[in-house]
PLY file of the C-alpha trace (Angstrom):
ply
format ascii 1.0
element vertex 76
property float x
property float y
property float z
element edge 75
property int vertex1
property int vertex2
end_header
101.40 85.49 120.34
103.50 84.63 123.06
106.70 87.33 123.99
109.95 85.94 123.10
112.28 89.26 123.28
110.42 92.86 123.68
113.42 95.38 123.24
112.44 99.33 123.64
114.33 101.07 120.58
113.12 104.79 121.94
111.27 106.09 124.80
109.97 109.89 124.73
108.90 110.61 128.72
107.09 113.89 129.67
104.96 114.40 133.11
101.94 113.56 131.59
102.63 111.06 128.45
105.25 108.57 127.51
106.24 107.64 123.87
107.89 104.24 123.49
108.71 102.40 120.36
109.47 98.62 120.54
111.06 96.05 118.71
108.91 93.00 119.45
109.50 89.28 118.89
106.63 87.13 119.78
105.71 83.37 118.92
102.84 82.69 116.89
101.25 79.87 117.93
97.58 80.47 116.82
96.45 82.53 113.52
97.27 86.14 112.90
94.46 87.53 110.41
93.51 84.31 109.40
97.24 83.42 108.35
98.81 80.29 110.85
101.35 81.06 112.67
103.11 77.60 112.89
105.07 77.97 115.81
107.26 80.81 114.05
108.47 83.93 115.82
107.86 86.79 113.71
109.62 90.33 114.62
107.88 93.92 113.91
107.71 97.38 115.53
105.15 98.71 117.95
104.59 102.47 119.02
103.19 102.89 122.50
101.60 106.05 123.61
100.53 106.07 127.57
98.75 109.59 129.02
98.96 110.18 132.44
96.26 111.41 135.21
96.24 111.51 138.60
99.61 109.42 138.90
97.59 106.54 136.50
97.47 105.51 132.95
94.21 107.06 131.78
94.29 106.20 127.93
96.92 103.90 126.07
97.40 103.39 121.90
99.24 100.89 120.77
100.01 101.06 116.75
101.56 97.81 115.14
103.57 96.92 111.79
100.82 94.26 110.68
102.22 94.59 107.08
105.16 93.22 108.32
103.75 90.41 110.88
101.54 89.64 107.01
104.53 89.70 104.83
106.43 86.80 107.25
103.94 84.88 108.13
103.41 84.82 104.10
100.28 86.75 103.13
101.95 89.65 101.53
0 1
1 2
2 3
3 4
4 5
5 6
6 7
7 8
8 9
9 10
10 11
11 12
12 13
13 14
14 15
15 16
16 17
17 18
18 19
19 20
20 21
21 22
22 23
23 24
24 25
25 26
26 27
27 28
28 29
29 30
30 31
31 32
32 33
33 34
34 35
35 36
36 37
37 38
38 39
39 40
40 41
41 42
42 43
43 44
44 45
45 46
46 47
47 48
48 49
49 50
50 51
51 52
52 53
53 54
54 55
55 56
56 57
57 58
58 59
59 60
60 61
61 62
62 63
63 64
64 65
65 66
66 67
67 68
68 69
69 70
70 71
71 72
72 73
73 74
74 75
């Protein structure tokens, strides 16, 4: 999937850990979970969390609304 708009709907900041929610609008050009992606940009909501140590990222989790990448690229 190649980035076609990334927009941050809400960012939660803290000295040690940042919470960001996205609204992300990729291409897919390849298969997502076995469905083809045909070219179409698809649009869904991620949820970022980043922890902090020592001034560096020291774990990241990303969660994704696959249902919703599913139901347009038409398995659901």
């Amino acid at each position: 999937m190649r980035t076609e708009q990334l927009v941050e709907v809400r960012g939660l900041y803290a000295e040690d850990v940042c919470v960001v929610e996205h609204e992300w609008r990729p291409r897919s050009s390849g298969s997502f979970a076995g469905l083809p992606g045909r070219g179409r940009t698809v649009r869904f909501r991620m949820l970022h969390v980043f922890e902090f140590r020592d001034g560096l990222i020291s774990r990241e989790n990303v969660w994704m609304d696959t249902a919703t990448v599913l139901a347009q690229l038409g398995g659901c």
